[in-house]
TINUFI-186296 format. One record per atom (N, C-alpha, C): residue in one letter; z, y, x. Coordinates in steps of 0.02 Angstrom, whole numbers, plus 50000, padded with zeros to 5 digits. Example, Ala and Ser with C-alpha at 12.3 -4.5 7.8 and 13.67 -1.06 7.14 Angstrom:
2
A503904971650660A503904977550615A503904983550660S503544988850642S503574994750684S503945000250645
This chain:
451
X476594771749011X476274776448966X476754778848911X477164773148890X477534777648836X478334780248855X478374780048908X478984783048948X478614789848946X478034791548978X477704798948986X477514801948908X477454796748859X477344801348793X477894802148771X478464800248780X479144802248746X479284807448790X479304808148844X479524813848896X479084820148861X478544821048840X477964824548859X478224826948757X478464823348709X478414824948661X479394823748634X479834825548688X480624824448684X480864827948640X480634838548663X480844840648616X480534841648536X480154840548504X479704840448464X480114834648398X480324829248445X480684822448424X481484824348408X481594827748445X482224829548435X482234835148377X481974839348379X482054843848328X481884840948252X481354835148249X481204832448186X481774828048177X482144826148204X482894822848203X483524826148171X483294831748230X483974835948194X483844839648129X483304839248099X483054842248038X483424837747965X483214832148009X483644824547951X484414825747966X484644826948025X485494827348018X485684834747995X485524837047981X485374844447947X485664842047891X485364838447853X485404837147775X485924832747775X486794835847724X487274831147732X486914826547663X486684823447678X486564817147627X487194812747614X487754815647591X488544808947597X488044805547504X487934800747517X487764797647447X488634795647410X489104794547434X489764792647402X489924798747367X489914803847350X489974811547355X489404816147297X489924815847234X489034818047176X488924825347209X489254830247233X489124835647244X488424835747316X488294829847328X487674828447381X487144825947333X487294825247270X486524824247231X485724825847266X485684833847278X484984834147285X485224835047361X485584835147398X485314833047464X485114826147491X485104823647433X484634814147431X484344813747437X484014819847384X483214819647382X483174823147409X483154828447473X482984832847504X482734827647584X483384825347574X483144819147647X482714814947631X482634814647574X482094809147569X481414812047557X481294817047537X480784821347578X480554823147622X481074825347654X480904825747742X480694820347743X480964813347771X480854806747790X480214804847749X479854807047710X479284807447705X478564810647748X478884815447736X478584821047800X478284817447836X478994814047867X478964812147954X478564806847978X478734801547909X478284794047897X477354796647901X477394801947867X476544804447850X476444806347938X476794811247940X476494813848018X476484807748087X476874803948065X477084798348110X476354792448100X475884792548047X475394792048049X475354786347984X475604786747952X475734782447885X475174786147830X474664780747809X474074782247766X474554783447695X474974779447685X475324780247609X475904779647603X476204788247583X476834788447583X477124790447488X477524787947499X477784789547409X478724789347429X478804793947380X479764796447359X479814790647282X480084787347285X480004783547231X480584783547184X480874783647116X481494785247092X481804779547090X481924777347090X482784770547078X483174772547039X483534766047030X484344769346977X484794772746998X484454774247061X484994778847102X484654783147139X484764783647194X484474789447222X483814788047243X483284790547273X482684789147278X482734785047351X482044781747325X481724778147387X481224778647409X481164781247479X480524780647514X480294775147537X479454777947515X479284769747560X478384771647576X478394770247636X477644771847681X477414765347698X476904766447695X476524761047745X475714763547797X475534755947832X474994758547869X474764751547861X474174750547810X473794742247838X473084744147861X473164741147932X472594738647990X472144734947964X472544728647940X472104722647925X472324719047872X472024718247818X472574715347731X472574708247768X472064705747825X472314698247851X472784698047892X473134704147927X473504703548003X474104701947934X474674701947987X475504699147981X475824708247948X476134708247921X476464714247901X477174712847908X477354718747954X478204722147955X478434726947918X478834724347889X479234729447823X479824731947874X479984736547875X480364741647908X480864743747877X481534741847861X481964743847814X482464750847866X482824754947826X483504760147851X483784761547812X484164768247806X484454772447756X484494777347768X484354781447719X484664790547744X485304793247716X485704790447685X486204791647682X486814791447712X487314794947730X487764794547775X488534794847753X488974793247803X489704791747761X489784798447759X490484800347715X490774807347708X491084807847805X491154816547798X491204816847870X492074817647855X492444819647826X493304819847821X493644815447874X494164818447919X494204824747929X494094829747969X493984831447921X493424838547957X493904842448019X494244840948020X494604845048091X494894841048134X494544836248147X494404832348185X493834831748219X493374836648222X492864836148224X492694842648263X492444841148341X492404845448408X491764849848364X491224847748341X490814853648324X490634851748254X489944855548191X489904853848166X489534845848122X489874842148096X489554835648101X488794834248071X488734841348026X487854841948010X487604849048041X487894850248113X487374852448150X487334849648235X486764847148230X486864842748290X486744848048354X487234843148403X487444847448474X487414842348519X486954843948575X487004839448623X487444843248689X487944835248700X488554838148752X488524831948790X488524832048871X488494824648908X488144817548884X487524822748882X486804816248854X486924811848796X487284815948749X487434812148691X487254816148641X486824815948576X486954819948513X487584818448471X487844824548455X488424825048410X488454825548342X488354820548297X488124823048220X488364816848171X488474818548117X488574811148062X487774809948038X487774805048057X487224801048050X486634801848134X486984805348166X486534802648229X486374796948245X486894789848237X486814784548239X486664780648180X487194779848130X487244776848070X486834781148041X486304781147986X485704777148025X485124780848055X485274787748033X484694791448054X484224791548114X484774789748177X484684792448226X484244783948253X484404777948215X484084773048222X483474773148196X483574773648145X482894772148093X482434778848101X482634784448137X482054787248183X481644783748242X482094780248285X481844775348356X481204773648297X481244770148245X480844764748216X480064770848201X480314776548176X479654780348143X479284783148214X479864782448270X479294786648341X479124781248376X479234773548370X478924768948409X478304767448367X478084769748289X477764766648255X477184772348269X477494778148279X477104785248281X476634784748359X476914782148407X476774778848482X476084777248486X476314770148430X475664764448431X474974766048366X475464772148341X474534772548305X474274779848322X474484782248364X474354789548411X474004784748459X473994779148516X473784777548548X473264771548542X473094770448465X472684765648449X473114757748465X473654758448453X473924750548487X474174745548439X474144748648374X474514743148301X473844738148302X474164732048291X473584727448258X473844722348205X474454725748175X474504722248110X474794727448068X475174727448003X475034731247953X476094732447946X476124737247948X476904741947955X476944744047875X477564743747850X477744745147782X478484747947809X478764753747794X479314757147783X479674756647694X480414755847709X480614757947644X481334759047671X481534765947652X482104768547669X482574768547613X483024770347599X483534769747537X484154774447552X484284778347495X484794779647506X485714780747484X485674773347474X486374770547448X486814764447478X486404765747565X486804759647586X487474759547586X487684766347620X488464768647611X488914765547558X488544766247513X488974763547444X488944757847419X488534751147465X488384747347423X487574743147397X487174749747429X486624748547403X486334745847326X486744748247287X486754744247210X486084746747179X485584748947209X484894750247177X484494745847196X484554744747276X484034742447303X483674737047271X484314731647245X483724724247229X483584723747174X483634728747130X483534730747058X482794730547085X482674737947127X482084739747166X481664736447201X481714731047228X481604725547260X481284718747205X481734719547168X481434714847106X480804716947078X480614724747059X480164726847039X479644727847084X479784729047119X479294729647177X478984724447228X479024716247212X478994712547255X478294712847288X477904714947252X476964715547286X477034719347331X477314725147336X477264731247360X477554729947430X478164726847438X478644725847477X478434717947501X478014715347484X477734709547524X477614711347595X477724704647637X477714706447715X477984699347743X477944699047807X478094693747872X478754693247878X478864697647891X479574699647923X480004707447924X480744705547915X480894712447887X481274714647962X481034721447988X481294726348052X481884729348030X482644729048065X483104734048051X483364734348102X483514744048120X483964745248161X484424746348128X485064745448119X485724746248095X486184744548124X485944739448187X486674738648226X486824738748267X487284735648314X487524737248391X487424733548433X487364734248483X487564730448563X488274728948577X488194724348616X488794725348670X488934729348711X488314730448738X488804737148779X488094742248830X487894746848828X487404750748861X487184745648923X487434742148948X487224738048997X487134731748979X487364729048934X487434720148898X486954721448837X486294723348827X485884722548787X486114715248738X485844717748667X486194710448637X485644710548567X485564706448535X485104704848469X485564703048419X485684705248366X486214702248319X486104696448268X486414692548280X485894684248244X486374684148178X486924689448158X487344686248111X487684689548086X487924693848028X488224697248011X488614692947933X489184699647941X489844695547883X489454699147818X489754695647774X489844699247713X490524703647687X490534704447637X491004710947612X490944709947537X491804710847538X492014711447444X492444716347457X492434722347412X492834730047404X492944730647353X493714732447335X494234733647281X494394740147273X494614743847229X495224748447212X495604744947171X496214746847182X496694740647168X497244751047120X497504750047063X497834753547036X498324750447002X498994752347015X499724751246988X500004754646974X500184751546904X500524758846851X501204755546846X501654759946846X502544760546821X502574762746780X502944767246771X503104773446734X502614775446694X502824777746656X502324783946599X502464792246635X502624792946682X502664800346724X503084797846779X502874804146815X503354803646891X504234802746894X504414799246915X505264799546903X505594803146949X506294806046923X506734808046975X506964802047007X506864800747104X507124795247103X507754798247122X508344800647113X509114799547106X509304797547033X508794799746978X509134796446930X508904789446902X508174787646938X507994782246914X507894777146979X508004778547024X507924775247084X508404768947091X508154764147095X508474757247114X508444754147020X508474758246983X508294755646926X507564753346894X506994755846903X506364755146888X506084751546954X505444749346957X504824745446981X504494752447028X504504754247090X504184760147111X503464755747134X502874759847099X502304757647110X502004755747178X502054761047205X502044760947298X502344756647302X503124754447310X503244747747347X503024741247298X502954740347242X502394736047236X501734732847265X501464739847272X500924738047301X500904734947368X501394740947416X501424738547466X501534730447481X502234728547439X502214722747441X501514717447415X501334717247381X500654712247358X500184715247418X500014719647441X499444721247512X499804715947562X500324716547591X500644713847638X500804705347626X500714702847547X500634696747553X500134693047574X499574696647585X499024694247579X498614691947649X499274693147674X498844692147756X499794685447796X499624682247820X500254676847836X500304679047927X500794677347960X501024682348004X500584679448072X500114671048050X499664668648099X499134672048071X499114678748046X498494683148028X498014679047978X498254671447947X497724668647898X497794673647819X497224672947806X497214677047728X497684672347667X498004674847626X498464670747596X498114668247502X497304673247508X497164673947436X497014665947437X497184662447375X497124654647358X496574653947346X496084649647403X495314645447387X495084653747444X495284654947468X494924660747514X494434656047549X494844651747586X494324645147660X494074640847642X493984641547555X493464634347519X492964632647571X492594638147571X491824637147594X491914642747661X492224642547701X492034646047769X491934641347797X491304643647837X490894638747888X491374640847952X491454633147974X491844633548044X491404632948111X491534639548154X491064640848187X491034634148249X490374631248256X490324625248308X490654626448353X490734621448384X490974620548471X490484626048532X489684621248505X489364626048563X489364632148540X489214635748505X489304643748483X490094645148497X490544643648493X491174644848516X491184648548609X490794640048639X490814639548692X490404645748714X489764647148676X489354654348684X489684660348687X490084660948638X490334668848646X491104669548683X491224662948733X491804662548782X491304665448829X490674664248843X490334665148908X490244672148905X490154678648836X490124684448845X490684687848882X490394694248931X490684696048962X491154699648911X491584699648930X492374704148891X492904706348925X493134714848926X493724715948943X494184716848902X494534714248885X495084716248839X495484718448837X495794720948883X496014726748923X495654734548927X495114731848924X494554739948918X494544741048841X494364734948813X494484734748747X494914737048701X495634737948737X496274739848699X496284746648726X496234748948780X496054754448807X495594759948771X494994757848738X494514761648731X494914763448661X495314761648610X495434762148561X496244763348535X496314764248601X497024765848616X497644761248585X497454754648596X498144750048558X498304747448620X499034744548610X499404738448638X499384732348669X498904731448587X498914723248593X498444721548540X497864716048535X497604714448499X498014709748429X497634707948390X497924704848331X497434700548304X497584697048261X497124691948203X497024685648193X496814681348178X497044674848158X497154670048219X497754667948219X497984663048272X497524656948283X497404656248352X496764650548354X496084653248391X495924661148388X495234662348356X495534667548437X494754670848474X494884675148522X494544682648476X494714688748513X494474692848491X493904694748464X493444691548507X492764691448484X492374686848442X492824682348428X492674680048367X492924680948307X493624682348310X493964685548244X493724693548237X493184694948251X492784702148246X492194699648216X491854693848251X491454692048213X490974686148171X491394680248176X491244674948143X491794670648130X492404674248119X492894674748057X492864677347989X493184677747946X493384682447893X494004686147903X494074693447882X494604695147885X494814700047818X495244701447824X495514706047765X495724713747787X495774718847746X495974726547763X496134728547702X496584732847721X496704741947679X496574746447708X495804746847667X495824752547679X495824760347676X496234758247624X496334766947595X497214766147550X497704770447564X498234769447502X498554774847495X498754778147425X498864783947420X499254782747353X499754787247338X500244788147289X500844792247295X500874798247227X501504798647230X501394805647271X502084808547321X502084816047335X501744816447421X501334818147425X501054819247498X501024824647509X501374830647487X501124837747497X501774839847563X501744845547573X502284847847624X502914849047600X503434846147650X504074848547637X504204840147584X504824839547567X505174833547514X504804833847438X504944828147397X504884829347326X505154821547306X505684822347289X506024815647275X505824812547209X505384809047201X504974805547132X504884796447158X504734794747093X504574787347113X503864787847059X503404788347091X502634789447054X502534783746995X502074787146960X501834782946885X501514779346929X501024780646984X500444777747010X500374773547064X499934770947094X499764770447166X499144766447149X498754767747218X498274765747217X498114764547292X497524758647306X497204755647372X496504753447367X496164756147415X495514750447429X495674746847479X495354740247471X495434734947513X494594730847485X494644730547567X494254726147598X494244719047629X493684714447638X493764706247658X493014707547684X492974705547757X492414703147776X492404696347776X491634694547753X491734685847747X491084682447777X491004676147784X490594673347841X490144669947797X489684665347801X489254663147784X489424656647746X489084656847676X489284651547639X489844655247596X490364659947602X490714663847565X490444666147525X490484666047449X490114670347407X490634675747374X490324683747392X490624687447391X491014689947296X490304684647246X490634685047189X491224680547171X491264675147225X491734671047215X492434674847228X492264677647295X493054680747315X493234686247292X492854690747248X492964694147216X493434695147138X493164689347109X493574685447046X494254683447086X494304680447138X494814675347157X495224681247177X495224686347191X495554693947223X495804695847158X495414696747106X495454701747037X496234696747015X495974691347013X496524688146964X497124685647012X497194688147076X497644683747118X498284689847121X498004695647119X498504703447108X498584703847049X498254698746989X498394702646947X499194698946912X499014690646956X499594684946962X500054688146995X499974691747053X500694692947073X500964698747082X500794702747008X501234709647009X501894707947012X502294710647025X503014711947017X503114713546928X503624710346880X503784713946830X504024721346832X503664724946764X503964732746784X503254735746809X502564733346817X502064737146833X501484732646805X501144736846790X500254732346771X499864734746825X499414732046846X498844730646902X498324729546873X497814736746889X496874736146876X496384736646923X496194731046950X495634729046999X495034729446980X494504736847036X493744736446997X493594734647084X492774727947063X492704728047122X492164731347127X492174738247192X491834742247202X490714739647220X491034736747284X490364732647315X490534727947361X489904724147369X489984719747411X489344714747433X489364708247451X488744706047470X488754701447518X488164696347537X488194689147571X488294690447643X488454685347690X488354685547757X487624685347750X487484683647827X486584683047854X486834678947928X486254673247945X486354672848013X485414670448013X485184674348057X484324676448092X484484668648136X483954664648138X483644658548169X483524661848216X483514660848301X483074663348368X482724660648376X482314654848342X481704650948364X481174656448298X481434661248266X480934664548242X480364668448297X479654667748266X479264671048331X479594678848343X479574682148273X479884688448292X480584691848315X480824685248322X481564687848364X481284686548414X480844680348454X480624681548531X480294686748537X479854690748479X479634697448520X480094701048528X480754701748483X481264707848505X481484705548559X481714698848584X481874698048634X481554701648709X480784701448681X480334704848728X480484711748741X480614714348675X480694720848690X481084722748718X481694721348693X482414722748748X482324722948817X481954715948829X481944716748912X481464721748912X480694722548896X480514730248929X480754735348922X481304734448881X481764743848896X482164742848935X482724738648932X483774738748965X483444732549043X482754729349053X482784726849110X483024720049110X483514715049068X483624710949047X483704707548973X483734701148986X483634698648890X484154699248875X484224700648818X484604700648786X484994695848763X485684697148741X486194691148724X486234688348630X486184684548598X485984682148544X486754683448539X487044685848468X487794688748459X487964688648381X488444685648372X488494688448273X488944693548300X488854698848244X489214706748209X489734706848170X490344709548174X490684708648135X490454711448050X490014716348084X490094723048019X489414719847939X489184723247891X488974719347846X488444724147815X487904721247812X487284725147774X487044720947711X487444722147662X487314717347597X486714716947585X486234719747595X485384721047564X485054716547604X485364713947678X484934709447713X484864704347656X485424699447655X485414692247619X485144695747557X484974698947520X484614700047458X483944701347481X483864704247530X483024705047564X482734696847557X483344691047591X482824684547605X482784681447524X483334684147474X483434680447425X482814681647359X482734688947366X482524692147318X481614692447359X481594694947412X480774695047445X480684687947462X481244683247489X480884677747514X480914678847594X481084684047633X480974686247710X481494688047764X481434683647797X481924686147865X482014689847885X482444692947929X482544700747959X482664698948013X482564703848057X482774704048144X483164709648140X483684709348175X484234716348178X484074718248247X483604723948241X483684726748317X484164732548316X484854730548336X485094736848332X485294741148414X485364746348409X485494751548468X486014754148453X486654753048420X487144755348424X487544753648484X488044759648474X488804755548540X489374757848501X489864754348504X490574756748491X490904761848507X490654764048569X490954771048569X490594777248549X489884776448494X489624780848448X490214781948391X490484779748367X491164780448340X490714781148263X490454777448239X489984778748176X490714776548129X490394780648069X491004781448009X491634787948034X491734788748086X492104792848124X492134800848128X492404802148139X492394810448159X492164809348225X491524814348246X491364814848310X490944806848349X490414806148273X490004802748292X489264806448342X489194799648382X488744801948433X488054796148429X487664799148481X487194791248491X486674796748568X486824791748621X486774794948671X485794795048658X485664798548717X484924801648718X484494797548760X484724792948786X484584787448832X484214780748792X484704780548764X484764773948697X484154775848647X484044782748621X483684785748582X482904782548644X482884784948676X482274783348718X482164775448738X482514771348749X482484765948759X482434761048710X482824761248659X482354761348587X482004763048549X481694767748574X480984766648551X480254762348582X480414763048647X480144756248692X480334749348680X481014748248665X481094742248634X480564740248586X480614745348524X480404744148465X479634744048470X479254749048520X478524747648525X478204740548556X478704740348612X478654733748628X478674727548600X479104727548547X479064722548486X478614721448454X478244726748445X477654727048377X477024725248436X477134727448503X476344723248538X476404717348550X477094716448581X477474706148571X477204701748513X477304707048459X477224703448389X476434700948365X476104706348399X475344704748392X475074698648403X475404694448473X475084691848521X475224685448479
């Protein structure tokens, strides 16, 4: 039945989709101010028509928050439904086969920023919910709250969350936000890293120098930096910041032995992404130094003359963001301090160093003896045909671990992503297949969940 109502109502679904990727919502980006609130209007809309008795745009210290609900029964079990409507910046833009806020479907895939990350998910969630109260089939009580500052951090939400704990009371918290293994290897995500983010700024000079007349004499900021980025990682890929592995949990034997048994090419793997050769901490296999390791990045560094053609200077400046994903038991305020003051120990004389830390936030790892991970489990198999594989994520949704800290409530990550949606990317996708099969997942969950 609900294979024939998605067929019977495809294009209708799609167009209220592409209405949300319409709106560049980049929340990192002040010149996207009111397209915040414009998406978060729509996404109101959609929650009301989708059959939600009470919908409200709510203000935050940041951008607004939606949040709908539908209660059946004030005695049944309630699912709080978390997403985001905000999306990364699309740069660069010429990189980019069509436009990234107008969606184009090419070889059963939509083409758009935010088709996947998260729009194109946290729609699955409003048309499996739209399914079961079009067909009389909810029998417990659905709460939505969308946000739109995950991109950045989410630095409203648990402000919002604090104030709101009645409101946002519930069983269990629903999120699509993440990925599979692979269109055929259905998977449940039991575990995600955390994240600490820097801009890291190094000053020389009081102005740009000629470097023939000052070169080899002064501190050039850039190779400063470069140097302190490059200490920070040891050539067996361990992180070098002091007290980094206080508290990393060392992943067991049998969970070790678990994610040896996932299927893996690594070869397809290096292939799909066009490298050589893999990398990262000696000891550890790919798929675990992705995702129940910690690791470190730069990811951003800039200074000095980038324009066309020469300009021989040794810059006042330079600057980097850098990133640390971290595992459970890591506290992201810990490594944050221990980062600030560890660059600020080993400038080079001849430059000062100012570290702001941008955002960041706890690991999470979801119990599978929860009842509502066996209903997702359920679900998976009535869409992809098999159960699904229990998997930690490398990647990091800081608002989860503040969801259990601040509400008190677990989350299930049902996510429908794949890696080759290329989210954050130029020429993000999320095929039309996946779109349909999660939403059967997700209805299937909520009748699992009943029982």
């Amino acid at each position: 039945m609900i294979q024939k109502y998605i067929e019977e109502n495809e294009s209708r679904m799609l167009e209220e989709l592409f209405s949300l990727i319409r709106i560049p919502s980049v929340s990192s980006q002040s010149e996207h101010k009111e397209d915040m609130v414009c998406c978060a209007n729509r996404w109101a809309e959609l929650l009301k028509a989708a059959g939600a008795d009470r919908v409200e745009v709510m203000p935050s210290a940041g951008n607004p928050m939606v949040y709908a609900e539908k209660i059946v029964d004030e005695a049944a079990p309630t699912v709080l439904v978390y997403g985001h409507y905000d999306v990364m910046p699309v740069e660069p833009l010429d990189q980019w086969v069509s436009n990234p806020f107008e969606p184009e479907i090419r070889d059963g895939r939509i083409y758009a920023r935010g088709a996947d990350d998260d729009k194109g998910q946290s729609f699955i969630q409003c048309k499996a919910f739209e399914y079961l109260v079009s067909h009389g089939l909810l029998r417990h009580n659905v709460k939505f709250i969308l946000e739109g500052e995950e991109e950045i951090g989410s630095p409203s939400l648990e402000s919002f969350c604090e104030q709101h704990k009645y409101l946002l009371r519930a069983d269990i918290i629903l999120v699509s936000d993440t990925s599979m293994l692979s269109a055929s290897l259905p998977s449940l995500t039991t575990g995600l890293r955390g994240l600490s983010y820097w801009q890291v700024e190094v000053t020389g000079p009081n102005r740009d120098l000629h470097s023939g007349h000052f070169g080899g004499a002064v501190m050039n900021p850039i190779n400063a930096l470069c140097q302190m980025i490059a200490s920070l990682t040891d050539a067996d890929g361990r992180i070098t910041l002091p007290g980094f592995y206080d508290d990393v949990e060392e992943v067991p034997a049998e969970e070790r032995e678990m994610i040896a048994r996932i299927p893996f090419d690594e070869e397809q793997y290096k292939a799909a992404i066009g490298i050589d050769e893999v990398w990262g901490e000696k000891g550890y296999s790919t798929l675990e130094r992705n995702s129940c390791r910690p690791s470190f990045d730069c990811c951003g560094i800039w200074g000095g003359y980038t324009g066309e053609g020469a300009k021989t200077v040794i810059p006042s400046k330079a600057y980097a963001k850098l990133s640390t994903r971290l595992v459970p038991h890591q506290s992201n305020a810990k490594i944050s301090r221990l980062m600030v003051e560890h660059l600020q120990r080993i400038a080079p004389p001849g430059v000062h160093v100012k570290v702001e830390c941008l955002h960041g936030g706890e690991g999470y790892v979801c119990p599978i003896s929860l009842p509502a991970y066996q209903a997702a489990e359920q679900g998976f198999e009535k869409a992809f045909g098999k159960r699904p594989l229990p998997v930690r994520r490398g990647g990091s949704i800081p608002i989860i671990a503040t969801f259990e800290q601040v509400l008190g409530i677990k989350t299930i990550l049902m996510g429908f992503g794949l890696e080759s949606n290329a989210i954050h990317s130029p020429n993000e996708s999320f095929p039309l297949d996946m779109l349909r099969k999660g939403i059967i997942a997700v209805a299937q969950f909520h009748l699992c969940y009943d029982k």
